[in-house]
C-alpha positions in Angstrom: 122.6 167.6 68.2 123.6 171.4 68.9 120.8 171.4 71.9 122.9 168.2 73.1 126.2 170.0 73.1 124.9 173.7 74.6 123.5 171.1 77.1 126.2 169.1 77.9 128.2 172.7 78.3 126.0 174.0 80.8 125.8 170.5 82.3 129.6 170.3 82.6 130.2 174.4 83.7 127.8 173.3 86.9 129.7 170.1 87.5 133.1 172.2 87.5 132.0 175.3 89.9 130.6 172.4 92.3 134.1 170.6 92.1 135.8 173.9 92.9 133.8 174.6 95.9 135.9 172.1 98.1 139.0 170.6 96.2 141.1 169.4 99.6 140.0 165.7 98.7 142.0 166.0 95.5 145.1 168.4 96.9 145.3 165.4 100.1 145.1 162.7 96.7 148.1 164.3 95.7 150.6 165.6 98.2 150.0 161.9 100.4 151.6 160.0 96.9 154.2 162.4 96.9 155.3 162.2 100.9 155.0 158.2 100.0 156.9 159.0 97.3 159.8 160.6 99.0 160.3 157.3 102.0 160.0 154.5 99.6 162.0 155.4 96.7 165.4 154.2 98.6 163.1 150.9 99.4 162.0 150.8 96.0 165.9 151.1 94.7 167.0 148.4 96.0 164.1 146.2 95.1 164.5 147.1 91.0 168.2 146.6 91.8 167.2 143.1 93.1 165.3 142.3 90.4 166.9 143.8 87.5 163.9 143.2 85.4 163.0 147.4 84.8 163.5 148.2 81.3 166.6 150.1 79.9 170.0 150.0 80.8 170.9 153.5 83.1 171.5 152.5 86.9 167.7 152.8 88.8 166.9 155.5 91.7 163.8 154.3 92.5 161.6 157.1 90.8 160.8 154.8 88.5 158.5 152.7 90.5 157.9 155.1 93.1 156.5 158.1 90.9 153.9 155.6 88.3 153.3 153.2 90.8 151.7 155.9 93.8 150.5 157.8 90.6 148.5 154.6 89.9 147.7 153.9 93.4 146.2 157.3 94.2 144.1 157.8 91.1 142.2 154.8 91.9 141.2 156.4 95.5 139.4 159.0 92.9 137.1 156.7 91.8 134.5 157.3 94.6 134.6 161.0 93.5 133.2 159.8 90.0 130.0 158.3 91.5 129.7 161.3 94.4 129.0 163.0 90.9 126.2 160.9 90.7 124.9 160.3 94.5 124.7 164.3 95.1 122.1 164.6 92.6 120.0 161.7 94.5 120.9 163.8 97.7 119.8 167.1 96.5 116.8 165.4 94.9 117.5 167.2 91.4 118.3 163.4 89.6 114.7 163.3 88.6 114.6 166.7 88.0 117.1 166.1 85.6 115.1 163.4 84.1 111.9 165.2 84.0 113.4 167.6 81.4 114.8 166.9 77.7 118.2 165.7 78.4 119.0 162.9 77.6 120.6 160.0 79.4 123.6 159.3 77.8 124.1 163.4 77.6 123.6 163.2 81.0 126.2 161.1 82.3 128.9 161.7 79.8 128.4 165.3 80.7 128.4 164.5 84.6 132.1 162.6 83.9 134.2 165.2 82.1 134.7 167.3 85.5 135.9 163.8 87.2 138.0 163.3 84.2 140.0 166.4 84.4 140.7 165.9 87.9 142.1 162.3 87.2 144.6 163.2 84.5 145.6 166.5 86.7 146.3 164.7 89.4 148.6 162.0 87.7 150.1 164.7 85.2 151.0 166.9 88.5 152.3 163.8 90.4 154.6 162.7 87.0 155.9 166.1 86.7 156.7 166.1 90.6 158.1 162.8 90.5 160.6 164.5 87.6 161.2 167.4 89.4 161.1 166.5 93.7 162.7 163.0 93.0 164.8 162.9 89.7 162.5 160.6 87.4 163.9 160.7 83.9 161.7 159.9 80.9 163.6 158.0 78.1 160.8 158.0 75.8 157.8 159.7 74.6 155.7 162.4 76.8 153.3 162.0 73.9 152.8 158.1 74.6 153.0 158.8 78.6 149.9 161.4 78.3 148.0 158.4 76.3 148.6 156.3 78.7 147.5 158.2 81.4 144.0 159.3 79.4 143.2 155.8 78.6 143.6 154.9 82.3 141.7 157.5 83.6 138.9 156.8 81.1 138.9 153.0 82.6 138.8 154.7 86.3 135.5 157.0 85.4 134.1 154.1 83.8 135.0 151.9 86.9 133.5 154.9 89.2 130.0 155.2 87.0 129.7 151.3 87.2 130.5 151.6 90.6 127.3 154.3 91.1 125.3 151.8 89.1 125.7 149.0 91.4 125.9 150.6 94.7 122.4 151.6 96.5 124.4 154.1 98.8 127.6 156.3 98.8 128.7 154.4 101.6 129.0 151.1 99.6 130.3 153.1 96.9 133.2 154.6 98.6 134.1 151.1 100.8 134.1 149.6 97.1 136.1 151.4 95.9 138.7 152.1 98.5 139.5 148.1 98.8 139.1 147.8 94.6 141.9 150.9 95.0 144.3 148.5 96.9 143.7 145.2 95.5 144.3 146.6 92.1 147.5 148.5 93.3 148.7 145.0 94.8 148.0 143.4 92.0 149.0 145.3 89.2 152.3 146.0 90.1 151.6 150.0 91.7 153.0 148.7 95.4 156.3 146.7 94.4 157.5 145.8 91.6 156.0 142.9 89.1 158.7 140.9 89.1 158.4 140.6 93.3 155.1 139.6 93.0 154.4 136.3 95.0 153.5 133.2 92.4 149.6 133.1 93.1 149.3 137.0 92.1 151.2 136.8 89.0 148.4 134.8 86.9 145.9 137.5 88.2 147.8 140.6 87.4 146.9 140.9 84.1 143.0 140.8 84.6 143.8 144.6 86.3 143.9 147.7 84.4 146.3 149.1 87.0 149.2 146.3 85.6 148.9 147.9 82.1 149.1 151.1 83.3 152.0 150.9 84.9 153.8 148.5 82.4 153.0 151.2 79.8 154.4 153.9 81.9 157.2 151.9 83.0 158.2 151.1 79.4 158.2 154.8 78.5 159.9 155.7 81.5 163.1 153.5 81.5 162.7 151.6 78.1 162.3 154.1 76.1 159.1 153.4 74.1 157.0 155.5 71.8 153.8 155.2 71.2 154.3 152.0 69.3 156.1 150.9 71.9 152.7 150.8 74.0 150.2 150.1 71.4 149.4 147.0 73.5 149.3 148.9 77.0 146.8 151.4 75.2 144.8 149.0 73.2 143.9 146.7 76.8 143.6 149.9 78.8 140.6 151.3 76.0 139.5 148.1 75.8 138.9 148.1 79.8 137.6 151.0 79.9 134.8 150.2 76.8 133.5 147.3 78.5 133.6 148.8 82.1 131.4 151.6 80.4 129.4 149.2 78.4 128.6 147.1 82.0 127.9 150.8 83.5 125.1 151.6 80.6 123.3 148.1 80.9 123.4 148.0 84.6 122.5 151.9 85.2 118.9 152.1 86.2 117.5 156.0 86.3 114.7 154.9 88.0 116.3 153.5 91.0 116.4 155.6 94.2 119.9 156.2 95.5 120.9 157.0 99.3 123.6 160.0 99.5 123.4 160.8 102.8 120.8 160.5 105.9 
C-alpha cells in the first residue's frame, strides 16, 4: 500500500511538470467562455425573462445562465486532454514501459487522472469566480454545495475522457469524439439556452446528460438558494454518472492494445 501511494506521487509530480510545459490549451478553455460570456448575457436576459422559470425571486441579468452554462460548456472541450494523458504514453512508447514494471493498473490510471482533474475544477472555479466578478453573478446559496457540484462533474468528465481513451484507437478519434459529445451534451443539458427553451423532442433526452444536472444543481445554488440538501439529487446523479462511466472505462480498457498518438 505505501509503495502504491510513493508511486502514485511520483506518477502524478511527472503528470503535473508535463501539463505545465504548455498550458495555452487550458488559458484559450477559459478566456473563450468568458468573451462568450460577455455578448450573450444581454441574449441570455431576455430569454430567462421570457421564460421566468430560473429559481428565486431577484430580477435576472443573465449571469445566471451565461456564467454555469459556458462553465459547463467549456469543461467538456477538456475531455480530450484527459485521454492525451493517455495517448502520449503510446506516443513516447513508455505505456509498456509502464507496464513492464510493478505498478499497478489501477495505480496507474488513477494516478494519470488527478493532473486532468485539477485542471477541470480550476478552470470552472476561475470561470465562476469571473462570472461573479467581470459580470455580476450573485450566489444565493452555498459555495460549499457549488464546489460539490462542480467536483462531482468533473469526476464524470475524467471518467468520460478515460472511457473515451479506452474506446478510441487514435487521438484523432478521440479528440473528434469528444468535441461533438462537448456540444451535444451542452445542447442538451441546458449549457446553450435555457431548459425551459428547449424544443419538445430534446426535453425527454435531457436528463440522460450529466451536463443537465450540472447546471440544474448550479442553477439551484445560484438563484434558488439551495444548500447542499438542496442538491443532494443533482450530486447523487452526477456520482452516480461518473461511477458507471468509470466502471465502462475499467471493463473496456485493454493495456495490451496498441494506441496511435501521432504519425
Amino acid at each position: 500500500m505505501l509503495l502504491d501511494v510513493r508511486t502514485a506521487g511520483l506518477l502524478v509530480g511527472h503528470e503535473w511538470r508535463l501539463q505545465r510545459r504548455d498550458l495555452v490549451p487550458q488559458i484559450i478553455l477559459t478566456v473563450m467562455p468568458l468573451a462568450l460570456m460577455a455578448f450573450l448575457i444581454p441574449t441570455y436576459r431576455s430569454a430567462l425573462v421570457s421564460a421566468g422559470t430560473l429559481p428565486g425571486a431577484e430580477p435576472v441579468n443573465g449571469a445566471e445562465q451565461a456564467v454555469p452554462g459556458m462553465s459547463v460548456m467549456f469543461s467538456m472541450f477538456l475531455v480530450s486532454h484527459v485521454g492525451m494523458a493517455f495517448f502520449r504514453d503510446h506516443g513516447w512508447n513508455t505505456w509498456n514501459r509502464y507496464r513492464a514494471t510493478a505498478v499497478r493498473m489501477p495505480v496507474l490510471v488513477l494516478s494519470k487522472v488527478v493532473v486532468p482533474l485539477g485542471v477541470l475544477v480550476a478552470q470552472m472555479t476561475v470561470l465562476l469566480v469571473a462570472g461573479w466578478s467581470l459580470f455580476g453573478l450573485r450566489v444565493h446559496g452555498s459555495l460549499f454545495a457549488l464546489a460539490l457540484l462542480v467536483l462531482a462533474f468533473a469526476l464524470c468528465l475524467v471518467a468520460l475522457g478515460v472511457l473515451g481513451f479506452a474506446l478510441c484507437r487514435t487521438v484523432v478519434q478521440m479528440t473528434a469524439l469528444a468535441n461533438v459529445l462537448a456540444l451535444v451534451m451542452a445542447g442538451l443539458g441546458g449549457a446553450l439556452v435555457p431548459r425551459a427553451l428547449l424544443p419538445g423532442w430534446a426535453e425527454p433526452l435531457a436528463p440522460a446528460m450529466p451536463s443537465y444536472w450540472a447546471v440544474r444543481g448550479m442553477q439551484s445554488v445560484i438563484s434558488g438558494g439551495s444548500g447542499t440538501g438542496g442538491v443532494l439529487t443533482e450530486l447523487g446523479v452526477l456520482l452516480l454518472f461518473a461511477a458507471g462511466l468509470g466502471l465502462l472505462a475499467a471493463l473496456m480498457l485493454k493495456p495490451d492494445h496498441r494506441k496511435v498518438s501521432w504519425a
